[in-house]
DSSP file (Angstrom, degrees, kcal/mol; ACC not computed):
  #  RESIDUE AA STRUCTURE BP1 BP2  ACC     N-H-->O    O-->H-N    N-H-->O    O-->H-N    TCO  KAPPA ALPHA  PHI   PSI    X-CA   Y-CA   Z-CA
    1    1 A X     >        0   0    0      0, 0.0     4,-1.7     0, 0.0     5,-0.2   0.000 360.0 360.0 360.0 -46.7   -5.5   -0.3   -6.8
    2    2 A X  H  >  +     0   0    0      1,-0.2     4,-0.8     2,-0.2     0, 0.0   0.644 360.0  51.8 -75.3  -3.1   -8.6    1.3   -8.3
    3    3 A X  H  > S+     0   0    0      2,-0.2     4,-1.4     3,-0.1    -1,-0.2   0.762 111.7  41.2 -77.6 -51.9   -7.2    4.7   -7.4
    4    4 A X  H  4>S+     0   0    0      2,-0.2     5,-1.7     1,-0.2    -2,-0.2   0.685 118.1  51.2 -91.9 -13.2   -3.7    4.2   -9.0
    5    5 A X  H ><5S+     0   0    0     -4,-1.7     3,-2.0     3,-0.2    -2,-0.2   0.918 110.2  51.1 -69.5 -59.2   -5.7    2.3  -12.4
    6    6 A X  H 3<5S+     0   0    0     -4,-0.8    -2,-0.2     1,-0.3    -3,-0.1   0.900 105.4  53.2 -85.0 -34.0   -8.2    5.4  -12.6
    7    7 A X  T 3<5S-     0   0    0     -4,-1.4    -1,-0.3     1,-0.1    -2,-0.1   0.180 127.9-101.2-103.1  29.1   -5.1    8.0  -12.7
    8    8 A X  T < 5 +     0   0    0     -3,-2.0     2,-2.3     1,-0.2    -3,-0.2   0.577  65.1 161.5  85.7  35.2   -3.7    5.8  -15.7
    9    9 A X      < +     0   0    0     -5,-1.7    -1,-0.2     1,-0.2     3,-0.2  -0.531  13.1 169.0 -91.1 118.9   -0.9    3.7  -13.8
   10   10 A X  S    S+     0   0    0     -2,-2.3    39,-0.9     1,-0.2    40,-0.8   0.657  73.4  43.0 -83.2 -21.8    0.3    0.5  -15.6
   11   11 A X  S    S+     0   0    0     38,-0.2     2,-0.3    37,-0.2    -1,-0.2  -0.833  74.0 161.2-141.7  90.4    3.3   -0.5  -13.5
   12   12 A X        -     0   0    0     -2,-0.4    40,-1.5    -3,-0.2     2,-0.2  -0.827  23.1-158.7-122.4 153.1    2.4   -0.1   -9.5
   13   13 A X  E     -a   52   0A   0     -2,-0.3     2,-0.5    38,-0.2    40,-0.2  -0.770  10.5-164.0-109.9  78.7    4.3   -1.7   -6.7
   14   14 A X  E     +a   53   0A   0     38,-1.5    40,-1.4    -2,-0.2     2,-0.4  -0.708  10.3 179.5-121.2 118.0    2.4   -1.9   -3.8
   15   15 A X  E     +a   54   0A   0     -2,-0.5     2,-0.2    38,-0.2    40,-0.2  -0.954  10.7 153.4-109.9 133.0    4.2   -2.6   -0.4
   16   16 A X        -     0   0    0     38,-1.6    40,-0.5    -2,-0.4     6,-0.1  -0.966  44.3-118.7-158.3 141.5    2.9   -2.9    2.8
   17   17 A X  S    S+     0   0    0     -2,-0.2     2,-0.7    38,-0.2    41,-0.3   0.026  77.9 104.4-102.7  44.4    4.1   -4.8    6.3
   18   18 A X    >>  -     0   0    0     39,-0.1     3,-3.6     1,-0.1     2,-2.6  -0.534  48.9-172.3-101.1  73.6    1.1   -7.2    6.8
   19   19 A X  T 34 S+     0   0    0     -2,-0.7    -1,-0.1     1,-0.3    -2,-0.1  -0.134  77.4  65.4 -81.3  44.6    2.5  -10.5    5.7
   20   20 A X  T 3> S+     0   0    0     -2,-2.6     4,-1.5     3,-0.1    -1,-0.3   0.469  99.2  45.8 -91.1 -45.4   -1.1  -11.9    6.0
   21   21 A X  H <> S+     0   0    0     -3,-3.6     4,-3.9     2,-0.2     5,-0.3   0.930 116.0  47.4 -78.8 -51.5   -2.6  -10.1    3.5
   22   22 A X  H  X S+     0   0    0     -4,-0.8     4,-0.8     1,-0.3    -1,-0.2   0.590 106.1  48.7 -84.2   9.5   -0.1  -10.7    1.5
   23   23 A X  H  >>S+     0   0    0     -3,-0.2     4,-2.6    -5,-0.2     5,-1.1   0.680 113.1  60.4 -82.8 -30.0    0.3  -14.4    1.9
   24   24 A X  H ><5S+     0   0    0     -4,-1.5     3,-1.1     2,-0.2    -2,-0.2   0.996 110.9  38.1 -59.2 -51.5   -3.9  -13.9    1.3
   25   25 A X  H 3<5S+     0   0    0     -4,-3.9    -1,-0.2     1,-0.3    -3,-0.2   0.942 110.1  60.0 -51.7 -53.2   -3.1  -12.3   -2.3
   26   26 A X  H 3<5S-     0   0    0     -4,-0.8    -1,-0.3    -5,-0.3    -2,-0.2   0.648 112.4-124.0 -33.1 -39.4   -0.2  -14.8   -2.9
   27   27 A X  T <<5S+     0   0    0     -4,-2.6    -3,-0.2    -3,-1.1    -2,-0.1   0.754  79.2 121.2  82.9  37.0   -3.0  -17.6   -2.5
   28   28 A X  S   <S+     0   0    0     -5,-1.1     2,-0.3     1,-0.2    -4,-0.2   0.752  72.5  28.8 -89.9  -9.6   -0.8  -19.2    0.3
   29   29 A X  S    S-     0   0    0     -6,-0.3     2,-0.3    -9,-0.2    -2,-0.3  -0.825  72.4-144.0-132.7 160.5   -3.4  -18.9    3.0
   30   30 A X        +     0   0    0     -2,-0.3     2,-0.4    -3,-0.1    -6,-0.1  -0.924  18.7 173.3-136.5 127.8   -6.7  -18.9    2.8
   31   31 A X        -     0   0    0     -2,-0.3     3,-0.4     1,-0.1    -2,-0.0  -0.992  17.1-159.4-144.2 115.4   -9.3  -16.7    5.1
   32   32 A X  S >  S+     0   0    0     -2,-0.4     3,-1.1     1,-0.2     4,-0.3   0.887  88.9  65.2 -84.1 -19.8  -13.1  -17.1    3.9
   33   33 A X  T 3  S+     0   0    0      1,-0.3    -1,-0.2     2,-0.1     4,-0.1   0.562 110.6  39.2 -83.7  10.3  -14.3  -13.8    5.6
   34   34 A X  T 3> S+     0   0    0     -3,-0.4     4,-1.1     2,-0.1    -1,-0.3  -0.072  82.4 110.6-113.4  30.2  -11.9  -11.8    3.1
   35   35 A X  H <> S+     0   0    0     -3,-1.1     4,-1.8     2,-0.2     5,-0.3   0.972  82.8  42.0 -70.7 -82.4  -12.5  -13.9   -0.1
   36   36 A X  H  > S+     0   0    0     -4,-0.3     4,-0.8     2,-0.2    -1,-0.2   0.491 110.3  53.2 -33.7 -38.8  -14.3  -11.3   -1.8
   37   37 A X  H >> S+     0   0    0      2,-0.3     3,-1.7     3,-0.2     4,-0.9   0.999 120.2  38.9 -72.2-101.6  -11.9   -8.4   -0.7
   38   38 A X  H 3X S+     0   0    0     -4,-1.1     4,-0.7     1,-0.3    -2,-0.2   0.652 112.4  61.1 -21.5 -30.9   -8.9  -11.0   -2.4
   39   39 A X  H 3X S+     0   0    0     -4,-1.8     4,-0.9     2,-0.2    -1,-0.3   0.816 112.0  31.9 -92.5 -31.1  -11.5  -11.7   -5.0
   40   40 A X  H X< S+     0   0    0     -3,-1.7     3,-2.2    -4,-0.8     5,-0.4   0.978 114.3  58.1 -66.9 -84.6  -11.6   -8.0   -6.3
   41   41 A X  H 3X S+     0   0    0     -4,-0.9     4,-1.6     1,-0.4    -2,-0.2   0.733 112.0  45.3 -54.4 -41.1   -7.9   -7.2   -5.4
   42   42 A X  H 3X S+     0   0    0     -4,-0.7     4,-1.1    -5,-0.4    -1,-0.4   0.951 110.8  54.2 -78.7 -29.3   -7.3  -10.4   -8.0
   43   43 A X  H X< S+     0   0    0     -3,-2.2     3,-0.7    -4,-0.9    -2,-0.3   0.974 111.4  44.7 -29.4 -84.8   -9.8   -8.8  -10.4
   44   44 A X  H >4 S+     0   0    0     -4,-0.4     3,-2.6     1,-0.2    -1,-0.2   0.606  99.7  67.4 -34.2 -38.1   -7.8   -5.5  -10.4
   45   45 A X  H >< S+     0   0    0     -4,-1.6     3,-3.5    -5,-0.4    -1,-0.2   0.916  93.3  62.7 -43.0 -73.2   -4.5   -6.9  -10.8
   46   46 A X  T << S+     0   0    0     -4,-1.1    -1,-0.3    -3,-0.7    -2,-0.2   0.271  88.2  66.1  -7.3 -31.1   -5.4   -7.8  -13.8
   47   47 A X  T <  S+     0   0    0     -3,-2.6     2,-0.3     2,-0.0    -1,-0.3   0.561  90.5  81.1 -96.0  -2.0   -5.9   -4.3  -14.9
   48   48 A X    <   -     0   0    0     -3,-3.5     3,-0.3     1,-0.1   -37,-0.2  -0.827  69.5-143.6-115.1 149.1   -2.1   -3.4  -14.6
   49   49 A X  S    S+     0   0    0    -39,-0.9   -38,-0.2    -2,-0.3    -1,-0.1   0.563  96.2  11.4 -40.0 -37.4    0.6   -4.1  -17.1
   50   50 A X        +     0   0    0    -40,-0.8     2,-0.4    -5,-0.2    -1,-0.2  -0.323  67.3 165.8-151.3  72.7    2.8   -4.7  -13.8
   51   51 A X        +     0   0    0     -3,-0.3     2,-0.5   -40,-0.2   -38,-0.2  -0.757   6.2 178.4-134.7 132.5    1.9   -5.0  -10.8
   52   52 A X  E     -a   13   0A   0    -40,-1.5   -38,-1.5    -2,-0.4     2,-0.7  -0.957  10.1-160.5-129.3 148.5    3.9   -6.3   -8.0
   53   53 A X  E     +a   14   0A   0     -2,-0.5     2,-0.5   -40,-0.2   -38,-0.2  -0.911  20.0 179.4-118.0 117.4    3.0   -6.7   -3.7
   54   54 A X  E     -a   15   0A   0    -40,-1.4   -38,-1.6    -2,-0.7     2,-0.2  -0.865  22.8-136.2-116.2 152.9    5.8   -7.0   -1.7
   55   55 A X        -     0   0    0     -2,-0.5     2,-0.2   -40,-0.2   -38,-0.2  -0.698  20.6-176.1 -95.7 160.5    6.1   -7.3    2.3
   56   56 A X        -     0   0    0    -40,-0.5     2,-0.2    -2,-0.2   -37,-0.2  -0.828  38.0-102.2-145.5 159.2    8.8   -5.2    4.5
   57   57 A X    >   -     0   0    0     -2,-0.2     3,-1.7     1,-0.1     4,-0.4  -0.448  38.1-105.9 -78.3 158.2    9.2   -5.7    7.8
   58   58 A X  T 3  S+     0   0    0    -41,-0.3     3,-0.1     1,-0.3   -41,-0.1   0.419 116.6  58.3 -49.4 -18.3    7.6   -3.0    9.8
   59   59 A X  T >  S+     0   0    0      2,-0.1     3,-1.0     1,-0.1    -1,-0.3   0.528 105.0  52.4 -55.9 -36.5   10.8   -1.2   10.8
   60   60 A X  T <  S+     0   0    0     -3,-1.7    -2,-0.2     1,-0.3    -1,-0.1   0.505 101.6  63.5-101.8   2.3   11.5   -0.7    7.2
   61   61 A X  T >>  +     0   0    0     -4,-0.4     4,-1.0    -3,-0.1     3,-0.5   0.227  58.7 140.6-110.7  -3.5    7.9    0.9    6.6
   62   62 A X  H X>  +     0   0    0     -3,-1.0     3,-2.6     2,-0.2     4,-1.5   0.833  63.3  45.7 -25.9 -74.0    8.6    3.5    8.7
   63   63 A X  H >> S+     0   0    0     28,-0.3     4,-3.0     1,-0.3     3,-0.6   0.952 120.4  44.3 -42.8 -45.9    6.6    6.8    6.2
   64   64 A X  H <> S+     0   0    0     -3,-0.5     4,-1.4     1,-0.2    -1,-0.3   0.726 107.0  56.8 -65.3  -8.7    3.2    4.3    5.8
   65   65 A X  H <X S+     0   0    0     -3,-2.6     4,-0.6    -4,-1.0    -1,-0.2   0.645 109.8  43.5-112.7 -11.7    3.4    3.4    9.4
   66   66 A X  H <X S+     0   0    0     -4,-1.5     4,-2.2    -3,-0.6    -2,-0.2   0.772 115.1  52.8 -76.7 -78.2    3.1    7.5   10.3
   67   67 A X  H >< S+     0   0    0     -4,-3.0     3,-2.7     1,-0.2    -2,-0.2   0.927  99.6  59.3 -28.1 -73.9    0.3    7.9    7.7
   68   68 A X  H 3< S+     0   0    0     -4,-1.4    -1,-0.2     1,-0.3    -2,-0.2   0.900 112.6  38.2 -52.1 -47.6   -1.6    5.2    9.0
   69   69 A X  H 3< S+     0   0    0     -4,-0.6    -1,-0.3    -5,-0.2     2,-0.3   0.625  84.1 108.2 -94.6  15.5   -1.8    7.0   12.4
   70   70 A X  S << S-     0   0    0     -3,-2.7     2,-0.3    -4,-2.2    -4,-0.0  -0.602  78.4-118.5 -50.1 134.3   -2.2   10.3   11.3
   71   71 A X        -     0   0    0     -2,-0.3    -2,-0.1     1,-0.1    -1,-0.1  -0.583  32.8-107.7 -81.5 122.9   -5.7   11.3   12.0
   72   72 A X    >   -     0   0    0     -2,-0.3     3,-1.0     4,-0.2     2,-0.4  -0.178  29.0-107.3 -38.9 134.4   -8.0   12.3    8.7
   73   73 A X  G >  S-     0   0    0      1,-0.2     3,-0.6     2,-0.1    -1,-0.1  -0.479  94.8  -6.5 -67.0 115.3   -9.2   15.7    7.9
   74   74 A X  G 3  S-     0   0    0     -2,-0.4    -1,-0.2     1,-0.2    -2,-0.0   0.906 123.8 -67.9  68.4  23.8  -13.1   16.6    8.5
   75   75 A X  G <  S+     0   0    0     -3,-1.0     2,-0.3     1,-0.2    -1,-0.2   0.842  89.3 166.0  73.2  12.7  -13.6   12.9    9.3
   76   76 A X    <   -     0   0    0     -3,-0.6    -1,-0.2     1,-0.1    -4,-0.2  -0.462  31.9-147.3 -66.1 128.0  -12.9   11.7    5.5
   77   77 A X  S    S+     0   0    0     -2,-0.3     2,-0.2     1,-0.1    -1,-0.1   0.362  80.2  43.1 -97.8  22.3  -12.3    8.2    4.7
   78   78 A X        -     0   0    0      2,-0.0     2,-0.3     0, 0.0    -1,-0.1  -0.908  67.3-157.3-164.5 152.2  -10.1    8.4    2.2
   79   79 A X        -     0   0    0     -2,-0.2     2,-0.4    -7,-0.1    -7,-0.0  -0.961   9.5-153.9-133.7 132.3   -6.8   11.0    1.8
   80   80 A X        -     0   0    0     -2,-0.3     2,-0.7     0, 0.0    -2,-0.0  -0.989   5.8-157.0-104.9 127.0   -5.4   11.8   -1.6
   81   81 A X        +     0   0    0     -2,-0.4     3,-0.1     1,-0.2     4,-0.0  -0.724  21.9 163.7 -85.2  92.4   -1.7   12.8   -1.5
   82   82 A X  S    S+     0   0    0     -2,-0.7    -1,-0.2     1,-0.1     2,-0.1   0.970  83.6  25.8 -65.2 -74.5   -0.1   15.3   -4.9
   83   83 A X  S    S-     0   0    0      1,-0.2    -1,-0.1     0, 0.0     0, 0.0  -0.320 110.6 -78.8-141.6 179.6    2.6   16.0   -3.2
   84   84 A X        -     0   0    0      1,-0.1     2,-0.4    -2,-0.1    -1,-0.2  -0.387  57.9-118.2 -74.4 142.3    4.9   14.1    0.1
   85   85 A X    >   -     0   0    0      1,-0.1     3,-1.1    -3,-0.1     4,-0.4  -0.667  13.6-121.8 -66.7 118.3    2.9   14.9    3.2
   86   86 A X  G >  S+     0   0    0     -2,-0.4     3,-2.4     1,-0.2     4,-0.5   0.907 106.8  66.3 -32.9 -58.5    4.8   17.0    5.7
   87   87 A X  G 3  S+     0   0    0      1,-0.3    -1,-0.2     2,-0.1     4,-0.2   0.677 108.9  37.0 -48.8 -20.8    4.4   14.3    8.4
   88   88 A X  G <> S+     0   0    0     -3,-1.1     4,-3.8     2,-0.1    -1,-0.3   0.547  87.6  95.2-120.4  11.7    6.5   11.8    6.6
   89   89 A X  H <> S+     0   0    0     -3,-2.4     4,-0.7    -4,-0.4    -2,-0.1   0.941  89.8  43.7 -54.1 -57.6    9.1   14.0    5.1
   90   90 A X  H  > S+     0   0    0     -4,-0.5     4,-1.9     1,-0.2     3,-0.5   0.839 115.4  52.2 -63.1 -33.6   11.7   13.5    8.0
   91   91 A X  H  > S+     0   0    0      2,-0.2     4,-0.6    -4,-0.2   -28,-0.3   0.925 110.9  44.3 -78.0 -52.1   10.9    9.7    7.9
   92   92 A X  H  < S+     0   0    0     -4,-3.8    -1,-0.2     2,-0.2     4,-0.2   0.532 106.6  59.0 -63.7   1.3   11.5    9.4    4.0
   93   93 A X  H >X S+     0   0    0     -4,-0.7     4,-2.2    -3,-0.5     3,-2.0   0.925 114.9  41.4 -97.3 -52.0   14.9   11.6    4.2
   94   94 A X  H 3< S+     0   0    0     -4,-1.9     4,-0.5     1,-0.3    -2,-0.2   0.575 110.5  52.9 -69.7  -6.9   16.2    8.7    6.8
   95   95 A X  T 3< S+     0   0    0     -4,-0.6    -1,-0.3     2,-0.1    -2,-0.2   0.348 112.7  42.4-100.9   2.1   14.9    6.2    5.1
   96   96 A X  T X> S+     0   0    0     -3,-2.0     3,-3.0    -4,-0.2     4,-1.0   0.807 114.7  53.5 -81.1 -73.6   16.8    7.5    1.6
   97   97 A X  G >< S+     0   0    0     -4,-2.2     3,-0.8     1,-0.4    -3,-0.2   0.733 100.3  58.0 -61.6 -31.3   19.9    8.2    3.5
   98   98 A X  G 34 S+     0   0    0     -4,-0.5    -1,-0.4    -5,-0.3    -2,-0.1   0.765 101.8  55.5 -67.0 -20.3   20.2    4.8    5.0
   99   99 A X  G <4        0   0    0     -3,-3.0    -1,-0.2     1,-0.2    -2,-0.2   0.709 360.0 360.0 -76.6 -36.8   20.2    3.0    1.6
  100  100 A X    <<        0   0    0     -4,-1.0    -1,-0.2    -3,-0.8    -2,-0.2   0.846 360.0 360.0 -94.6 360.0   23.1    4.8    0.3
């Protein structure tokens, strides 16, 4: 969130298939060792014009679900993407083509 705020986005969608976290943002369940983590995330929200979280099933996540176990370069803990990452190219062209 503070990533896509600092590079001036007002209208982010953020989707992800961990329908925990996002019942936690939703305020339908309640977890006290992530209250703070929930308590920022609601802070931030705040900062967008539009901001929506939606869950997909894990099937349907296919390109994040490749990201996440690609291994980081030089042991970084954070990856910034400009342009689609080779490694999910084939995964977003099947995941176009099935929609139409």
């Amino acid at each position: 969130m503070q990533h896509c705020w600092s590079h001036g986005y007002k209208r982010v969608c953020f989707e992800g298939d961990n329908k925990m976290l996002f019942d936690l943002i939703n305020g339908s369940k309640v977890h006290f060792g992530v209250h703070n983590w929930i308590r920022d995330i609601h802070w931030w929200l705040r900062k967008f014009e539009s901001i929506h979280f939606n869950w997909i099933r894990r099937h349907h996540n296919t390109p994040a679900d490749i990201l996440a176990k690609t291994p980081l370069q030089n042991q970084s803990l954070f990856l910034n993407h400009f342009w689609v990452p080779n490694v999910i190219t084939y995964a977003l062209h099947c995941d176009y083509t099935a929609d139409l």
